[in-house]
Backbone as CSV, one residue per row, in Angstrom:
resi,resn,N_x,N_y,N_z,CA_x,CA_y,CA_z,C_x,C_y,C_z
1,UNK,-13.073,-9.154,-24.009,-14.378,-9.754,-24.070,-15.000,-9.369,-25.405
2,UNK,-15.980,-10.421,-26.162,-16.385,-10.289,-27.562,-17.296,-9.983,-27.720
3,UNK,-18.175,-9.784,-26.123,-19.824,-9.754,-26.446,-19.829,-9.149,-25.254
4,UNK,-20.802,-8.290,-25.888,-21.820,-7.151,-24.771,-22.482,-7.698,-23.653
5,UNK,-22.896,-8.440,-23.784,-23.696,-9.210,-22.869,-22.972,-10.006,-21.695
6,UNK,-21.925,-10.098,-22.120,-20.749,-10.489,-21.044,-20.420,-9.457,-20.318
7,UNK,-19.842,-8.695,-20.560,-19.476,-6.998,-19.916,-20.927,-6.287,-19.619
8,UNK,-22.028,-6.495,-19.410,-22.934,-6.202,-19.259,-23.367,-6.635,-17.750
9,UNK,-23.421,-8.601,-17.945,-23.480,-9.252,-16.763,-22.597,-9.007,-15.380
10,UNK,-21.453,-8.300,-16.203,-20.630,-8.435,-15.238,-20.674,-6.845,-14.352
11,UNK,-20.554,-5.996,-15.198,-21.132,-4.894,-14.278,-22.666,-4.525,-13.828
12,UNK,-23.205,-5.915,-13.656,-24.605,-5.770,-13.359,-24.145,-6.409,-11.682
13,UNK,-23.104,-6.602,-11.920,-23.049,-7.029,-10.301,-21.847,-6.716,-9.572
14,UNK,-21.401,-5.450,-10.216,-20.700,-4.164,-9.715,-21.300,-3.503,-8.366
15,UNK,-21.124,-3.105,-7.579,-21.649,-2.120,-6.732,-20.700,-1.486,-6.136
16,UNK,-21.157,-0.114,-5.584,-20.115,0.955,-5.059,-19.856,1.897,-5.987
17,UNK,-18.882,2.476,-5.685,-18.237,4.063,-6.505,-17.307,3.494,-7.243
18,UNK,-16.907,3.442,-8.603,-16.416,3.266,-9.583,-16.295,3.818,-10.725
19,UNK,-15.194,4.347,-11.459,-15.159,4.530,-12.579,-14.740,3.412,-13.732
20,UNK,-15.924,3.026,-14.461,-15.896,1.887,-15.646,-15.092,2.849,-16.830
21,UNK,-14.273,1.553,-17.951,-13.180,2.072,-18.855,-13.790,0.929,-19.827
22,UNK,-14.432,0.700,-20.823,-14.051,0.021,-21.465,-13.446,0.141,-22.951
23,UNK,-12.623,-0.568,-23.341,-11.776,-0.372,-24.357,-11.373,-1.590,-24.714
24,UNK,-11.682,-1.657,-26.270,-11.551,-2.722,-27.169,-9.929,-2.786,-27.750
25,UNK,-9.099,-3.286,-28.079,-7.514,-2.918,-28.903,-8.213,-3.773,-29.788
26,UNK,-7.649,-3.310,-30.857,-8.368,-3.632,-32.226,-7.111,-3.903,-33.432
27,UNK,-7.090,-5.060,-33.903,-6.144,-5.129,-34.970,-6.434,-5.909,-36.197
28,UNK,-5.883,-5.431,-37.561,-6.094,-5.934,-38.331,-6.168,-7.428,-38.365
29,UNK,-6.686,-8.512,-39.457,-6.278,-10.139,-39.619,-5.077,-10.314,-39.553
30,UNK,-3.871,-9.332,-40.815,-2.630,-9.616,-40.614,-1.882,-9.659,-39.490
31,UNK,-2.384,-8.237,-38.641,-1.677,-7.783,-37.767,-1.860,-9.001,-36.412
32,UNK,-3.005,-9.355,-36.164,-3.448,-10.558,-35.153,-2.376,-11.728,-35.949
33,UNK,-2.556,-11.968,-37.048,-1.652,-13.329,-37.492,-0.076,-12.808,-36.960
34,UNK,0.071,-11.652,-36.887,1.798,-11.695,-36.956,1.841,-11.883,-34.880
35,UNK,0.770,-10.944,-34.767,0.948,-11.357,-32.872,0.883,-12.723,-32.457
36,UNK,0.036,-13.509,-32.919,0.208,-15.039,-33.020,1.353,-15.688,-32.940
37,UNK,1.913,-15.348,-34.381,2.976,-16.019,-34.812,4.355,-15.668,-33.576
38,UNK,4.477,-14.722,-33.282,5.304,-13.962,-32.490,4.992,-14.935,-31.059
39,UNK,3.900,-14.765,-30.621,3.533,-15.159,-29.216,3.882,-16.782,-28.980
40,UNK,3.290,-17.640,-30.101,3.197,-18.993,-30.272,5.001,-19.326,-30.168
41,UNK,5.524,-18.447,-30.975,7.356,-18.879,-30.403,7.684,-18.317,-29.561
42,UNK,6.815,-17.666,-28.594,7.605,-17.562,-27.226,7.172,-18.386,-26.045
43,UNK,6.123,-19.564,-26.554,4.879,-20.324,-26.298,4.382,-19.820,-25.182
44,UNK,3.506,-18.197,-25.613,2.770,-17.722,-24.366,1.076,-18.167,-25.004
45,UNK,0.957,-18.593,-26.422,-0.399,-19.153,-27.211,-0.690,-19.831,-27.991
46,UNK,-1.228,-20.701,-28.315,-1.039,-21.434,-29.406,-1.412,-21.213,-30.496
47,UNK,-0.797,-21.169,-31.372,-1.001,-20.679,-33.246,-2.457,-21.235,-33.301
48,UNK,-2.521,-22.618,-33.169,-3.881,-23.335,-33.644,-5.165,-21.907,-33.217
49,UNK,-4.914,-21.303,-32.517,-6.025,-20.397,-31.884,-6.329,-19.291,-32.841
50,UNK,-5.341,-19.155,-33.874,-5.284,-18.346,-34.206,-7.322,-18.563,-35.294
51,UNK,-7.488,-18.842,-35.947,-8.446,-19.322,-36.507,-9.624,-18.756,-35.931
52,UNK,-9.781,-18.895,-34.384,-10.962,-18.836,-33.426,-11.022,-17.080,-33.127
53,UNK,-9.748,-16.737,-33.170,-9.217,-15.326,-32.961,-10.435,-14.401,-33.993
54,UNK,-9.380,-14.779,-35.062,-10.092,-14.305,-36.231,-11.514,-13.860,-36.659
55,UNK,-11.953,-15.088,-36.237,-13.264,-15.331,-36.274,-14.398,-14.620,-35.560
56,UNK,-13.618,-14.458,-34.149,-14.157,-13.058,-33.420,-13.864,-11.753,-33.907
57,UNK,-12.823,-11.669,-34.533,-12.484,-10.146,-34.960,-13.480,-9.293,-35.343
58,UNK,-14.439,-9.354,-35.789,-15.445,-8.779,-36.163,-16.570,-8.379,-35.105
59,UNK,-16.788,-9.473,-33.894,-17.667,-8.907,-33.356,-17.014,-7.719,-32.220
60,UNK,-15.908,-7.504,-31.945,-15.157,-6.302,-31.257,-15.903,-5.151,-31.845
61,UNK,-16.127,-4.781,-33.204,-16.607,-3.813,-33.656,-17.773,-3.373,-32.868
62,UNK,-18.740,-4.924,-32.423,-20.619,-4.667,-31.881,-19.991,-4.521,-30.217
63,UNK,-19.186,-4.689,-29.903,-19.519,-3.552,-28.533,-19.027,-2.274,-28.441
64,UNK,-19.874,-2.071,-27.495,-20.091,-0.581,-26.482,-18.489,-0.417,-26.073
65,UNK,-17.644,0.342,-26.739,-16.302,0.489,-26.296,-15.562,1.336,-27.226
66,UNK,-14.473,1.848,-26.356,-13.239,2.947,-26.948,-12.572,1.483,-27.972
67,UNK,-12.260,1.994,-29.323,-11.753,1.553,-30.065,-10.421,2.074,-30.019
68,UNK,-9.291,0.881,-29.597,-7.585,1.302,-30.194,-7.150,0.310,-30.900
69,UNK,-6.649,1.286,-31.886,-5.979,0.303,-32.790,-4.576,0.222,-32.047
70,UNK,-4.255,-1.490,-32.458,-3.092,-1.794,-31.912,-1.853,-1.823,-32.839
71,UNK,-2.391,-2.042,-34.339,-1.957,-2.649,-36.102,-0.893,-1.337,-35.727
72,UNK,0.447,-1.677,-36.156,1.383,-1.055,-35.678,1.922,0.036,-35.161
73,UNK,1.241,-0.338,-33.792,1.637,-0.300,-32.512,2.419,-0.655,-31.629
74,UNK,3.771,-0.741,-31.017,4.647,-1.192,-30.285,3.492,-1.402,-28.605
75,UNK,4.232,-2.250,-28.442,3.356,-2.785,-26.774,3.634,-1.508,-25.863
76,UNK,4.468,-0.509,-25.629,4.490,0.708,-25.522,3.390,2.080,-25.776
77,UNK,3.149,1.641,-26.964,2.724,2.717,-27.746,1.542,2.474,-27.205
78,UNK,0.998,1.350,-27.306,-0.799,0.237,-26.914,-0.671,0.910,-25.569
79,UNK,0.153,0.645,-24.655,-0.052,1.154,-23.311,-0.172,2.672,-22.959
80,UNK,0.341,3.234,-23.875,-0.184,4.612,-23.379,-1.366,5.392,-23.952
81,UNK,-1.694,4.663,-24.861,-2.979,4.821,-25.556,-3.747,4.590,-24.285
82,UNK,-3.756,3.231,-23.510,-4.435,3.151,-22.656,-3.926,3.887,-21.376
83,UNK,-3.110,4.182,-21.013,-2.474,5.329,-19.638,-3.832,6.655,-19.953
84,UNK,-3.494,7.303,-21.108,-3.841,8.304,-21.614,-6.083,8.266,-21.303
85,UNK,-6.132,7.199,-21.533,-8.025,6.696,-21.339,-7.973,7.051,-19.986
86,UNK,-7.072,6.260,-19.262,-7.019,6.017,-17.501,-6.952,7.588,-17.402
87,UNK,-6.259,8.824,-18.208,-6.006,9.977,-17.402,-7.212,10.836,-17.350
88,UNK,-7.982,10.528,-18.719,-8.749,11.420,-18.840,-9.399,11.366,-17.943
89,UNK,-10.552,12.601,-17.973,-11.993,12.591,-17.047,-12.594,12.193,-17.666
90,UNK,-13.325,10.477,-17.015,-14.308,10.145,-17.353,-15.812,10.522,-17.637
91,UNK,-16.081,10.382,-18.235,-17.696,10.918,-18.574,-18.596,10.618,-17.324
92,UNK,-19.779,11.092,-16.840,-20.696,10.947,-16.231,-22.188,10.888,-16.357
């Protein structure tokens, strides 16, 4: 999600005992162009998107969230970055 106000709405209508995680994966222009390019020949996205991608890249920075970089990162590596969020003790 690109905007605060989305993740905002949405745990505004959360209720109960929960622990919230949020976390942004964050990658360079190149690095998004090469996931593109990669994804679009396995046709899980379409290249054309790539443009719109981009274009958001910047507002990831304006939310409220754990920043991971993904920019070379193996899909491995991304996941335990995030295992590792899931282990900690969350703040209160």
């Amino acid at each position: 999600m690109d905007q605060q106000q989305t993740i905002n709405d949405i745990l505004s209508g959360l209720t109960g005992d929960y622990d919230f995680y949020n976390a942004s994966l964050i990658a360079t222009p190149s690095e998004l162009k090469r996931h593109f390019e990669k994804d679009s020949q396995n046709g899980i996205r379409e290249f054309n998107d790539l443009a719109g991608a981009l274009r958001r890249l910047p507002m990831y920075q304006k939310i409220n969230s754990i920043k991971i970089s993904v920019t070379n990162s193996s899909l491995q590596e991304s996941a335990n970055h995030l295992i590792a969020l899931l282990n900690a003790k969350p703040e209160k």
